[in-house]
C-alpha positions as CSV (number, residue, x, y, z in Angstrom):
1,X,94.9,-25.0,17.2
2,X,94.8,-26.7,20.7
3,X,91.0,-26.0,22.0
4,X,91.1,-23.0,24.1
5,X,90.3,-23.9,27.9
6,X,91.6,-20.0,29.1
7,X,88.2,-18.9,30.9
8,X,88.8,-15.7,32.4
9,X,92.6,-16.4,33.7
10,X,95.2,-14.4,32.3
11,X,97.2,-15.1,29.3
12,X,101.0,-14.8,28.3
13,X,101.1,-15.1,25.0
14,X,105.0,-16.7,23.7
15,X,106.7,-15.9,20.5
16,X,107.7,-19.3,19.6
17,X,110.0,-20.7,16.9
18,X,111.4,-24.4,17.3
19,X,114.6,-23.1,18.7
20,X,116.5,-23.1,22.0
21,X,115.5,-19.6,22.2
22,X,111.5,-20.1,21.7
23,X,112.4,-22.7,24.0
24,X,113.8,-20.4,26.8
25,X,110.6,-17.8,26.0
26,X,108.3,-21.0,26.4
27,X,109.7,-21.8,30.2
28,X,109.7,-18.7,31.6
29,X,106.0,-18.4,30.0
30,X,105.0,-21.4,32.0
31,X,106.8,-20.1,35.5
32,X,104.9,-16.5,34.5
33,X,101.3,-19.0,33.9
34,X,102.0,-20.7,36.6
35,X,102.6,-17.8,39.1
36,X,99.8,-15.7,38.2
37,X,97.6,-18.7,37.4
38,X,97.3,-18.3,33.8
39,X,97.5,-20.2,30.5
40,X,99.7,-20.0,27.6
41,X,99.2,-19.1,23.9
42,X,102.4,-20.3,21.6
43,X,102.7,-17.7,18.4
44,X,104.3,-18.8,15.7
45,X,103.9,-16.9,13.1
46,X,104.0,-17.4,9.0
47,X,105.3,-15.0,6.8
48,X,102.4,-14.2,4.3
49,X,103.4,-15.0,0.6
50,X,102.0,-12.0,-1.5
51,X,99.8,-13.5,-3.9
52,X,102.0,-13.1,-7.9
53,X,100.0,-14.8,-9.8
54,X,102.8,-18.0,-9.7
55,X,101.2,-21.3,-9.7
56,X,101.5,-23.2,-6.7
57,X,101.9,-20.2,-4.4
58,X,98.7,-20.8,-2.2
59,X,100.0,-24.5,-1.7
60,X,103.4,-23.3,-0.3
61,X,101.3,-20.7,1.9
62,X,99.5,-24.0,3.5
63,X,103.0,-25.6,3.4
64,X,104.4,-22.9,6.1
65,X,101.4,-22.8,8.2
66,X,101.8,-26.8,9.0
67,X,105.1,-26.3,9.4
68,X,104.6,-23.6,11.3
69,X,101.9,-26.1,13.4
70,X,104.7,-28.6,13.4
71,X,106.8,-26.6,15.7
72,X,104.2,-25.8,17.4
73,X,103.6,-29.1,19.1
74,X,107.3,-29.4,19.7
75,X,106.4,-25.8,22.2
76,X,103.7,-27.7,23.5
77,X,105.2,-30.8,24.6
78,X,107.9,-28.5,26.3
79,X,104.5,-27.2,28.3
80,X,104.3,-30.7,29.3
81,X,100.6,-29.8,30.8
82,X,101.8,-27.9,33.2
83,X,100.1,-25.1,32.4
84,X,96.7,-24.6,29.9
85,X,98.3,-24.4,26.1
86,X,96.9,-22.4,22.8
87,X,98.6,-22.5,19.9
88,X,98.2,-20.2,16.6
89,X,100.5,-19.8,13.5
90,X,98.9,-17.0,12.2
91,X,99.9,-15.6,8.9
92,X,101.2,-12.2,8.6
93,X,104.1,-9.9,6.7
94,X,106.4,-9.7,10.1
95,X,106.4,-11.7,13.3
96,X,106.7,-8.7,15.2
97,X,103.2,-7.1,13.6
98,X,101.6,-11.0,13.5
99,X,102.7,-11.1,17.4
100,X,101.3,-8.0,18.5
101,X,98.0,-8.6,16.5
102,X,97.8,-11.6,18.0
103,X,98.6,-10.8,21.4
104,X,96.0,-8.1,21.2
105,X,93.1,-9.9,19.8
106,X,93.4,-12.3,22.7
107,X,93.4,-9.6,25.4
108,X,97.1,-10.7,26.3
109,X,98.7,-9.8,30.1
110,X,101.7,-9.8,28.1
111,X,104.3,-11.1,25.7
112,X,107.4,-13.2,25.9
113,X,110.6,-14.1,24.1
114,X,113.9,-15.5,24.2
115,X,117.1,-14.3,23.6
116,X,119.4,-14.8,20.6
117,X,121.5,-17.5,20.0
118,X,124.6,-15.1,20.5
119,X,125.3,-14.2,23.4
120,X,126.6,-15.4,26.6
121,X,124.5,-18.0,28.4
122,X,122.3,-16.7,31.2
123,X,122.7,-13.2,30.0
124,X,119.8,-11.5,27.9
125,X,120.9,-10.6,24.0
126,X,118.2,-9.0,22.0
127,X,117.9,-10.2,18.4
128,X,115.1,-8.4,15.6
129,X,112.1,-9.7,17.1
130,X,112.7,-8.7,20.9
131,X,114.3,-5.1,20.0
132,X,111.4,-4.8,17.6
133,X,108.8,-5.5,20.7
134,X,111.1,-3.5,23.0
135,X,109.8,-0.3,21.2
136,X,107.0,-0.5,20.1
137,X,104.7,-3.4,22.1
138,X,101.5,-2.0,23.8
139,X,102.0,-4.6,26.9
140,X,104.6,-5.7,29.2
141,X,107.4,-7.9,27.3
142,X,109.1,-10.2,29.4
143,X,112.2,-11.7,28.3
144,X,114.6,-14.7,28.9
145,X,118.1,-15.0,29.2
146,X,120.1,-17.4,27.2
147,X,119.8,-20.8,28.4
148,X,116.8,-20.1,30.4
149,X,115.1,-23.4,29.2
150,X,117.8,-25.6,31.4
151,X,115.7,-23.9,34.5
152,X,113.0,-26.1,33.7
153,X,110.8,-26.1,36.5
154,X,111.5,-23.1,38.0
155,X,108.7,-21.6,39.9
156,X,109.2,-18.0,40.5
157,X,108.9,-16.7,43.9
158,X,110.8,-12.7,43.6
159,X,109.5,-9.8,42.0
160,X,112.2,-7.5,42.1
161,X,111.4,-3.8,40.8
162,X,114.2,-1.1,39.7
163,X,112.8,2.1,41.3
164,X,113.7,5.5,39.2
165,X,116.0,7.6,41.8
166,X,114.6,10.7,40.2
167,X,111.0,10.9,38.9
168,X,112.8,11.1,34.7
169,X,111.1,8.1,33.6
170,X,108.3,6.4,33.8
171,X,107.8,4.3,37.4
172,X,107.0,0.6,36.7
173,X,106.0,-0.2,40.2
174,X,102.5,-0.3,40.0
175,X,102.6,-3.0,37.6
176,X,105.4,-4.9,39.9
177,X,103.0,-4.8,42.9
178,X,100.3,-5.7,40.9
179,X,101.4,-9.0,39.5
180,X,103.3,-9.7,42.9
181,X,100.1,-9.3,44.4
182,X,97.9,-11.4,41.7
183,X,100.8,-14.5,42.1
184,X,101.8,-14.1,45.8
185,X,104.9,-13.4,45.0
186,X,107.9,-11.3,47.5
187,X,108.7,-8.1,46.5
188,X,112.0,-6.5,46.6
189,X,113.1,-2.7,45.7
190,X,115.7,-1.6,44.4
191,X,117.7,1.8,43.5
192,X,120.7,1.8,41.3
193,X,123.5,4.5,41.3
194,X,126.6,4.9,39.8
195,X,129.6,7.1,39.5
196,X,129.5,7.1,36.0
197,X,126.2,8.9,36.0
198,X,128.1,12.1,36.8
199,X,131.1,13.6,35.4
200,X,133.1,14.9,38.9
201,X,137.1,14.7,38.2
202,X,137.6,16.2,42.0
203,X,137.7,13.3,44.5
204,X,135.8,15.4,47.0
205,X,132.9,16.8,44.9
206,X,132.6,13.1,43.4
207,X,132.2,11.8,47.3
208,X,129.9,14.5,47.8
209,X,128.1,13.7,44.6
210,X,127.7,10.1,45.3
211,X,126.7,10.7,48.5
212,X,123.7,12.8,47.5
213,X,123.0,9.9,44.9
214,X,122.9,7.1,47.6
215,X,120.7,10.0,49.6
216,X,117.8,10.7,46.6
217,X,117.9,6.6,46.1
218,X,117.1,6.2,49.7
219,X,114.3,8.8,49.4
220,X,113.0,7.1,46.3
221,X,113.0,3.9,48.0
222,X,111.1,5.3,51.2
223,X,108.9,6.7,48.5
224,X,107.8,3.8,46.9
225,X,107.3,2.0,50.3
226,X,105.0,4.4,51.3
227,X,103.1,4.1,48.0
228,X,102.9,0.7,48.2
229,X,101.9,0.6,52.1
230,X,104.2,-1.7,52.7
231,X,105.8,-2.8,55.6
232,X,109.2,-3.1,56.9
233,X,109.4,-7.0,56.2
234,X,109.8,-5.6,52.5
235,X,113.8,-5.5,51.1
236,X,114.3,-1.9,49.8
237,X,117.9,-2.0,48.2
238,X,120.7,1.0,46.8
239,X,122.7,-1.1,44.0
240,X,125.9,1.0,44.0
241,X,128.7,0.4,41.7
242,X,131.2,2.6,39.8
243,X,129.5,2.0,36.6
244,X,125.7,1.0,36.3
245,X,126.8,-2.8,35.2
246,X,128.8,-2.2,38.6
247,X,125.6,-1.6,40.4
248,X,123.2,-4.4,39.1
249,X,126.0,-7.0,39.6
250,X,126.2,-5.7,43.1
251,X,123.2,-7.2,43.6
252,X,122.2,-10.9,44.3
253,X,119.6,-12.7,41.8
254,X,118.2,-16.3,42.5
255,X,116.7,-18.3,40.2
256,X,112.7,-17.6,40.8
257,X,113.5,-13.4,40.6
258,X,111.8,-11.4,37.9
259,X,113.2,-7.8,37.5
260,X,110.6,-5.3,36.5
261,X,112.1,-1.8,34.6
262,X,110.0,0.5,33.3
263,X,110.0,2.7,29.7
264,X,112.1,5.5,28.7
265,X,110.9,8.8,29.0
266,X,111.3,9.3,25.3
267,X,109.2,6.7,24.3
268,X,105.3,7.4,23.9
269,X,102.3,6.8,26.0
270,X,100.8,3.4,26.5
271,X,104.0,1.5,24.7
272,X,107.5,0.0,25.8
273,X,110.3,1.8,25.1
274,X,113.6,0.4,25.5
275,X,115.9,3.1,27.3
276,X,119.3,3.3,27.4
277,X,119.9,2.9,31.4
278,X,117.1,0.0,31.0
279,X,119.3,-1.4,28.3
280,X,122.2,-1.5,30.4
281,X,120.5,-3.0,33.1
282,X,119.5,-5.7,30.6
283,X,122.6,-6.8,29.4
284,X,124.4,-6.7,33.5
285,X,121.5,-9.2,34.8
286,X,121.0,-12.5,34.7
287,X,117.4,-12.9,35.9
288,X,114.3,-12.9,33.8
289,X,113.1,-9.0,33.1
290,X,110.0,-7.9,32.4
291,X,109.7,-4.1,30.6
292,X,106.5,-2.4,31.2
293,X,104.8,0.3,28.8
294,X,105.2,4.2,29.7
295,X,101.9,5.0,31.3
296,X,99.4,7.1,29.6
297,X,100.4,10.2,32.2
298,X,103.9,10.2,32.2
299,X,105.4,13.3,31.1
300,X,107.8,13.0,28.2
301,X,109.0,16.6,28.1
302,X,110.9,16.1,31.8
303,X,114.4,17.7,32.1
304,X,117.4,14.8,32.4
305,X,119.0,11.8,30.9
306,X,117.2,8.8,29.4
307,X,116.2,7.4,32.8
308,X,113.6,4.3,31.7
309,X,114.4,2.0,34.9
């Protein structure tokens, strides 16, 4: 293990394997270390070998966990000291549990992984590991698109929030303002609203329909300005679209945004919940995204559609 030089800042812990997806989780841990000024723990962790009595199976324990070390030090010379590094390969019977475990022992702002090897560069596809996180992690999980690594050196300089048009899930804006706040970051709002969240087949009740939508997005956007006491100079947003996908597209992503969602209502208290609107809005963007855990006070008995983000 690297000697632990952390202090007091905060610290994103990466779920790490030596492939170009740990490496896409290990570049946008070091733009989220860098922005908030905070160090980096690399996970990597072993599969624990139940103990069967076989000769030779403590040996081949040891053998994983150098390997495991081995890879290790290829995250950290993609670090490159720019940020503080920790690495651990600690042994456990799933990298999702050893993660988490891991993660919490060390008092973690929050965790970070790539995406699979599968899907379309720049776009996010979740594999076992991230969907396992995605319902079930106690802290924020940020992930990376495909490909993400090729940004090297991205710094980021957005945080970009998706702001529930109905109060149906929970609101991830405090943690948004929060972390723009602790790295100095822009803030942006946005409300997304789509004709395929209602079923109208007349033309006029559908206009009318939309046109209430585009009204209650507004108000949630006036909303959050006023919880945030923010001032004008702050972009507050309405993604419209005929579909949801529609509506995210319709809205412009540079390279240093970070797009907060927050849990689905279904999900429980204090953990992240991958919801199905959030889900969409996952696969439609291109820019990092960071899911945030359903607040201890969030109601989870609220009338309406899945409405996480």
């Amino acid at each position: 293990m690297s000697p632990d030089t952390t202090g007091d800042r905060p610290r994103i812990v990466v779920g790490y394997l030596a492939t170009p997806s740990g490496a896409d989780g290990v570049e946008l841990g070091v733009s989220l270390a860098r922005a908030v000024g905070g160090t980096l723990d690399l996970v990597c962790v072993v599969r624990e070998e139940e103990p069967d009595g076989t000769p030779g199976r403590a040996p081949y324990q040891r053998l994983l966990v150098d390997r495991a070390h081995r890879w290790l030090a290829d995250g950290e010379r993609i670090v490159d000291g720019r940020v503080p590094v920790t690495t651990h390969a600690p042994v456990a019977d799933s990298f999702t549990g050893g993660l988490l475990e891991t993660a919490t022992t060390l008092d973690a702002a929050m965790i970070v992984v790539g995406a699979t090897r599968d899907g379309i560069i720049g776009r996010h596809s979740l594999g076992s590991i991230s969907s396992e996180l995605l319902h079930c992690a106690t802290l924020p999980v940020a992930l990376a698109p495909r490909g993400h690594a090729e940004r090297a050196d991205t710094r980021l300089d957005t945080v970009t929030v998706a702001v529930p048009a109905a109060p149906r899930g929970d609101d991830p804006l405090p943690v948004a303002a929060d972390l723009a706040r602790r790295a100095g970051l822009a803030m942006r709002l946005v409300c997304l609203v789509s004709a395929d969240e209602h079923g109208d087949i007349d033309a006029v009740e559908s206009a009318q329909t939309r046109r209430r939508q585009i009204a209650a997005a507004r108000a949630a956007l006036e909303d959050a300005r006023d919880r945030l006491g923010a001032s004008a100079d702050i972009d507050a947003l309405v993604g419209d679209g005929d579909t949801l996908e529609d509506a995210v597209t319709s809205l412009r992503f540079g390279d240093g945004d970070l797009l907060v969602v927050g849990s689905s209502r279904l999900g429980p208290p204090s953990r992240v919940f991958l919801g199905s609107t959030a889900s969409r809005i996952l696969r439609s963007t291109t820019a990092p995204i960071l899911v945030v855990p359903k607040s201890d006070g969030a109601g989870s008995d609220e009338a309406g559609s899945d409405g996480g983000a």
